[in-house]
C-alpha positions as CSV (number, residue, x, y, z in Angstrom):
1,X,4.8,-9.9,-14.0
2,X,8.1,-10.7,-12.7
3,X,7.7,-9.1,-9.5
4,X,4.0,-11.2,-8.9
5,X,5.8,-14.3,-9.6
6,X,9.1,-13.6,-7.2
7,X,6.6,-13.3,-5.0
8,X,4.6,-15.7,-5.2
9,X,7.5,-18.6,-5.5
10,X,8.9,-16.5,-2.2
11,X,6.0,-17.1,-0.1
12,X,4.9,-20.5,-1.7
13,X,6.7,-23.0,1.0
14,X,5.5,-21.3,3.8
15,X,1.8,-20.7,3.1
16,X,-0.4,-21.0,5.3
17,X,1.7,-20.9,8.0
18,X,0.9,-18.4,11.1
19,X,2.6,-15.1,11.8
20,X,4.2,-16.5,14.7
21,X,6.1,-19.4,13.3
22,X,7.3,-16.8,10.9
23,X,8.6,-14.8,13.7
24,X,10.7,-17.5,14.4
25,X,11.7,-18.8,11.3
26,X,11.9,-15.7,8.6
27,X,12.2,-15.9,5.0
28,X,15.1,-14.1,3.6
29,X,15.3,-16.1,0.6
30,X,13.9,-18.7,-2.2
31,X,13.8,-22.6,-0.4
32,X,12.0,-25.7,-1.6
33,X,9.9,-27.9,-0.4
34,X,7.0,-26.6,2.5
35,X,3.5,-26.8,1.8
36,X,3.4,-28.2,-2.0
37,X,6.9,-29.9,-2.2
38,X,7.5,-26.9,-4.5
39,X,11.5,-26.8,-6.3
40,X,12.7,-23.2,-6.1
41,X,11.5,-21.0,-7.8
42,X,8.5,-22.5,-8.3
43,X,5.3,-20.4,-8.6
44,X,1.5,-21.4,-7.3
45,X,-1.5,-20.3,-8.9
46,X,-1.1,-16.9,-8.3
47,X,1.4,-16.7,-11.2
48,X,-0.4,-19.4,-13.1
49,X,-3.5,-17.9,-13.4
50,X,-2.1,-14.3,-14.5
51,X,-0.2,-16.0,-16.9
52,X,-3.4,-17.5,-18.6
53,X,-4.9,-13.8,-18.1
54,X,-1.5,-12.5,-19.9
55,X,-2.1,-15.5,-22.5
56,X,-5.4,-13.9,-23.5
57,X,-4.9,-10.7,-23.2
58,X,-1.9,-11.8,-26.3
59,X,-3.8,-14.3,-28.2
60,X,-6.7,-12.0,-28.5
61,X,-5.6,-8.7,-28.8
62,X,-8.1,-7.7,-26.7
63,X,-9.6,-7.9,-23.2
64,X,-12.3,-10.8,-23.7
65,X,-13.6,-12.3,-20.6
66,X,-14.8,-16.0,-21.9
67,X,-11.2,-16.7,-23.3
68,X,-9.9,-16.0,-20.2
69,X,-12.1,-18.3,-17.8
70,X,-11.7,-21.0,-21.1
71,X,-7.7,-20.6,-20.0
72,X,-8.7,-20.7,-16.1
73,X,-10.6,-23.7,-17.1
74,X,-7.2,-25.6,-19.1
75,X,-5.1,-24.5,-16.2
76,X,-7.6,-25.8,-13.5
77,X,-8.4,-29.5,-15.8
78,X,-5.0,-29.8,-17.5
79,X,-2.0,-27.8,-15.6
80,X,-2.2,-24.8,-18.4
81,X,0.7,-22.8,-17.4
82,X,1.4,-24.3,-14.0
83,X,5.3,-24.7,-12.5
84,X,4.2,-27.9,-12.1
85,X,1.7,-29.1,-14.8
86,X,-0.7,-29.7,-12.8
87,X,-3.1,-27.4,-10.9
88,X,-2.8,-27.4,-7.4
89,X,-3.7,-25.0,-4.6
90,X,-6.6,-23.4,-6.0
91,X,-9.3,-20.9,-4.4
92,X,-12.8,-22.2,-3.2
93,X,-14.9,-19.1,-5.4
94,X,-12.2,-20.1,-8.4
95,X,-13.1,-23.6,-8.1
96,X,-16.9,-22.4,-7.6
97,X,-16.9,-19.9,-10.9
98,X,-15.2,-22.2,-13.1
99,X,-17.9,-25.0,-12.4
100,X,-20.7,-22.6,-12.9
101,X,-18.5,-21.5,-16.1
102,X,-18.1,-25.5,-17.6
103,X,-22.1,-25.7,-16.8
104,X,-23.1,-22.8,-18.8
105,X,-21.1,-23.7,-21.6
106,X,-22.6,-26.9,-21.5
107,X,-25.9,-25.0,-21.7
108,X,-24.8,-23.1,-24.3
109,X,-23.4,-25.3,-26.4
110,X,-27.0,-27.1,-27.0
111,X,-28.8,-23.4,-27.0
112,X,-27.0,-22.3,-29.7
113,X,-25.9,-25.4,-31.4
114,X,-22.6,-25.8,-31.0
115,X,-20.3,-28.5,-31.2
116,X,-18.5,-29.2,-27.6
117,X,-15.0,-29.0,-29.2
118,X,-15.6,-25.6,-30.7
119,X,-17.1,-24.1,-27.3
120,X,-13.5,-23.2,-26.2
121,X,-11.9,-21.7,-29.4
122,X,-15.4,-19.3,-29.3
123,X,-14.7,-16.3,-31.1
124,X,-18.0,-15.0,-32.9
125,X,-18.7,-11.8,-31.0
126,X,-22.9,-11.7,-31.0
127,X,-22.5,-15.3,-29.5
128,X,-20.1,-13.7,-27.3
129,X,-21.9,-10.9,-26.4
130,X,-24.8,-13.3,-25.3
131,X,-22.7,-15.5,-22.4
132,X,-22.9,-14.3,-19.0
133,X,-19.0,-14.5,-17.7
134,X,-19.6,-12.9,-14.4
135,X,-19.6,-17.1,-12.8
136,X,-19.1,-16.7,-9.2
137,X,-21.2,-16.1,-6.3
138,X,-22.7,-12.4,-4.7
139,X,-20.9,-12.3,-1.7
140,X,-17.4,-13.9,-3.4
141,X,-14.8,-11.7,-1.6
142,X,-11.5,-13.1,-1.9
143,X,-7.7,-12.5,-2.5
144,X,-7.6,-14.3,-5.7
145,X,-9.7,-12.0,-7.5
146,X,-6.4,-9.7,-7.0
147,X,-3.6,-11.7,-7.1
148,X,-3.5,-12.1,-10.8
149,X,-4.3,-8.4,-11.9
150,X,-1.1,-7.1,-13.3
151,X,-1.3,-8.1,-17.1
152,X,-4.3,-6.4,-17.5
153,X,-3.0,-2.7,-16.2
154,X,-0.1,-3.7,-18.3
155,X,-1.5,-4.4,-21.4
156,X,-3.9,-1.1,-21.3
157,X,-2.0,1.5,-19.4
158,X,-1.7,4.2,-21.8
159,X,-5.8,4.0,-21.8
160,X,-6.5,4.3,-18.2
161,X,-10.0,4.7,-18.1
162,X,-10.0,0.9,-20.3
163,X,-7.6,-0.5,-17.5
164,X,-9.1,0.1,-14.6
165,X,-12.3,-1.0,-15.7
166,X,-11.1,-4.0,-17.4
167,X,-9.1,-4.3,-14.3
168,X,-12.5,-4.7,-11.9
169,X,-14.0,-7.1,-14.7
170,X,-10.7,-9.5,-14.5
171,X,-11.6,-10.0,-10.5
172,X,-15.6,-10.1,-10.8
173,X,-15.8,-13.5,-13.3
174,X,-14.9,-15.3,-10.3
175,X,-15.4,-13.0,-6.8
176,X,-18.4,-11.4,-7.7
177,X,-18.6,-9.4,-4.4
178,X,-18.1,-5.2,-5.8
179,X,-15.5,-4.7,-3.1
180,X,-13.4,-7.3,-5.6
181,X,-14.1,-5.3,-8.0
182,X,-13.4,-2.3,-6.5
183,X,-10.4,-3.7,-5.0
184,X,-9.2,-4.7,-8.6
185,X,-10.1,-1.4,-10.1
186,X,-8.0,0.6,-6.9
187,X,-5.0,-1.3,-7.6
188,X,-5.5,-1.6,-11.5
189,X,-5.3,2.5,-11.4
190,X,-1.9,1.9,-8.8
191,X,-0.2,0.1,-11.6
192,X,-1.3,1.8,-14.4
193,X,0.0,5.2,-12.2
194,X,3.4,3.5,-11.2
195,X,3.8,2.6,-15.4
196,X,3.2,6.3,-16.4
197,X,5.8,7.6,-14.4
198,X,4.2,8.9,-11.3
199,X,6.2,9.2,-7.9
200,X,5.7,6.8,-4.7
201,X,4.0,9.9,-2.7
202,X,1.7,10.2,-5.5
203,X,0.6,6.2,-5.2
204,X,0.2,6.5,-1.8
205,X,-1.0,10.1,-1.7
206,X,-4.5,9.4,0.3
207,X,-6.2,11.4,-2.2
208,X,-5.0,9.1,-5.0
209,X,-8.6,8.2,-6.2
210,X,-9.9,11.9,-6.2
211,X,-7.2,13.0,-8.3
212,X,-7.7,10.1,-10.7
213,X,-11.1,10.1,-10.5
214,X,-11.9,10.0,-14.6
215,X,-9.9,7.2,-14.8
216,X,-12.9,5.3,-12.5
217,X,-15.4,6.9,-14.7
218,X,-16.2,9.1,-11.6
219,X,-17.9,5.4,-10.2
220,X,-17.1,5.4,-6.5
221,X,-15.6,3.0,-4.3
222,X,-17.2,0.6,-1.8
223,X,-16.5,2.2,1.5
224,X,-14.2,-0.6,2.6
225,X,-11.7,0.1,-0.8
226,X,-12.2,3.7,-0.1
227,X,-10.9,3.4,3.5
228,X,-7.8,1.6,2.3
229,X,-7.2,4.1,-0.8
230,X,-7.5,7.0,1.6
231,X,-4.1,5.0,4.0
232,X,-5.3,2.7,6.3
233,X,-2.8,0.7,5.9
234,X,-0.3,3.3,6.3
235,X,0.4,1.7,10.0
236,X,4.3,1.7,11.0
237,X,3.9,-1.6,13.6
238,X,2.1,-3.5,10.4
239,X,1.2,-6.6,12.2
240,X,1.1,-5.1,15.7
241,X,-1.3,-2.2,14.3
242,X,-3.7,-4.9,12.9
243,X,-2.5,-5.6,9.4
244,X,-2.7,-9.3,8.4
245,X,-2.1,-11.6,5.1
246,X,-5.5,-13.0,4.8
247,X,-7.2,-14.1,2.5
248,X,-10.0,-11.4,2.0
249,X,-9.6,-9.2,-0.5
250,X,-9.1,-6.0,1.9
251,X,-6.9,-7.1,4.0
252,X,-5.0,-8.5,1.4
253,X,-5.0,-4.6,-0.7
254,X,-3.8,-3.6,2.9
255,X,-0.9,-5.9,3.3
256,X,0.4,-5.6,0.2
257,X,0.3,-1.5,0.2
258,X,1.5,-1.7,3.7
259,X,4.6,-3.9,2.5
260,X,4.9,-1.1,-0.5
261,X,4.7,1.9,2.2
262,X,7.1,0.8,4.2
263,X,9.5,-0.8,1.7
264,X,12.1,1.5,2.2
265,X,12.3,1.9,-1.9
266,X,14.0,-1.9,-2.0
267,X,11.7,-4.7,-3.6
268,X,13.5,-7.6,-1.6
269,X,12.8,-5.7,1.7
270,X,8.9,-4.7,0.7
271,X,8.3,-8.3,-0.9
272,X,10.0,-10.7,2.4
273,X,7.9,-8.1,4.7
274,X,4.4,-8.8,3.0
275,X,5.3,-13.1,3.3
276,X,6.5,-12.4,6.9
277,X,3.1,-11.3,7.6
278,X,1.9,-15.0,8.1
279,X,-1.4,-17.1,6.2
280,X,-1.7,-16.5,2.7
281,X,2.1,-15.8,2.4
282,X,2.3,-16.4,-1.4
283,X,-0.6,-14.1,-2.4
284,X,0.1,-11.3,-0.1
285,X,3.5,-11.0,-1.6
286,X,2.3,-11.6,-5.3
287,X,-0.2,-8.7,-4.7
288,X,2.6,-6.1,-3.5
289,X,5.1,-7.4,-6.4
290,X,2.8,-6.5,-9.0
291,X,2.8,-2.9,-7.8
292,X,6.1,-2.8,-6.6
293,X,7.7,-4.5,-9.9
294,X,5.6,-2.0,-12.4
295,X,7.2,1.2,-9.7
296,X,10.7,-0.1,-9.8
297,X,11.3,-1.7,-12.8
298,X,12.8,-5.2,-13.7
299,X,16.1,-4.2,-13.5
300,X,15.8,-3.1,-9.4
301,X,14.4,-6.4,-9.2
302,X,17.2,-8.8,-7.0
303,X,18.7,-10.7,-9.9
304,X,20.0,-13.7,-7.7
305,X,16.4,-14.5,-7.3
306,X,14.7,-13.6,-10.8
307,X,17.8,-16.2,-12.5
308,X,16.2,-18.9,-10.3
């Protein structure tokens, strides 16, 4: 968690920005200001949105779905666990899914009878059971399905099989496209793997998914996760060899273990590398901290930038 928010606050004041002018002006450390007027240290809603995730996933004891879009939808009306208080720089398939989500409540609400201040504090599990959570659109392939993962291999890691499942539903609620759910399931596994205590060559061993195959419930990837899981992003040049910080949800999975590859076993070096890359600086770097904090622990963490 640490790790997701160092980097997102790391890359928030440059987002957006091109490769090029990164080139020429590198981050080496935390600064203020850029594109959201952000104090240092301040986090976007990369962070924000796994803290509502890591909210649930403590408030209910469980991994339930419809208490985590209601917490989406506080942080996205009312600044729910933003730096900030207030929601800013949020995804267009977020936005999208938590419209469609504030609809069929509405809908629900007068199915089922329900008052419009209970609809949020929804508990009851057959009334549960019959709400459709999965809000977004088909073809909904972004990075922000990714970027808030890590409570969620946290919470379940010593069940594997529950994490990386729950792992691909966290992403689907709002990027229904399966290669966001694949995506999340790929690197749910990664961090669940880094957590029990298994080495860097076995993360990146190409064969990673085969040999954990029972933890997917022998499902398969889409090809495009599978061609990532089986290295290609293992490309020395990064940037030069094609790698980018986008914003879709594979070339953000390849940034990020690309940053981790090459990282040289330091977090600072692996987590400025992946917002160097240019665009989506804040949630490439969020994505590779979430693995790279769970494989090297908070204490390997650089403290001058975690006390800030």
């Amino acid at each position: 968690m640490f790790g997701m928010a160092l980097g997102d606050a790391l890359g928030a004041h440059v987002e957006f920005r091109p490769q090029q002018y990164l080139v020429e002006h590198p981050v080496q450390d935390l600064q203020e200001g850029g594109t959201w007027g952000l104090k240092k240290g301040q986090f976007t809603d990369d962070t924000s949105m796994g803290l509502c995730l890591a909210n649930s996933l403590i408030a209910r004891r469980d991994f339930v779905a419809y208490d985590q879009l209601v917490r989406y939808k506080w942080w996205s009306k009312h600044g729910y666990m933003s730096s900030t208080g207030q929601c800013f720089d949020i995804g267009a398939a977020t936005s999208q899914s938590l419209r469609e989500f504030e609809r069929r409540q509405q809908s629900f609400a007068t199915k089922h009878h329900i008052s419009l201040d209970q609809l949020d504090s929804l508990s009851n599990p057959d009334l549960l059971a019959k709400f459709d959570v999965n809000c977004s659109e088909s073809g909904a392939a972004g990075n922000g399905a990714l970027m808030r993962l890590a409570p969620v291999p946290l919470f379940f890691y010593r069940h594997p099989t529950e994490a990386v499942e729950f792992s691909g539903v966290s992403g689907i609620i709002t990027h229904g496209d399966q290669k966001a759910y694949d995506a999340c399931r790929y690197y749910g596994a990664l961090i669940v793997a880094a957590l029990r205590g298994e080495t860097k060559a076995q993360l990146l061993d190409n064969n990673f998914y085969l040999n954990h195959k029972p933890w997917f419930n022998n499902k398969p990837l889409t090809q495009d996760v599978m061609n990532v899981a089986q290295g290609s992003y293992k490309k020395p040049g990064g940037y030069r060899d094609g790698i980018r910080g986008k914003g879709y949800i594979i070339n953000a999975l390849e940034a990020a273990l690309w940053a981790f590859c090459y990282d040289e076993n330091s977090f600072e070096k692996g987590v400025l590398d992946a917002v160097n890359l240019g665009d989506d600086t804040d949630t490439t770097a969020a994505i590779y901290g979430q693995l790279a904090g769970a494989y090297y622990g908070y204490d390997k963490l650089p403290q001058k930038w975690v006390k800030q």
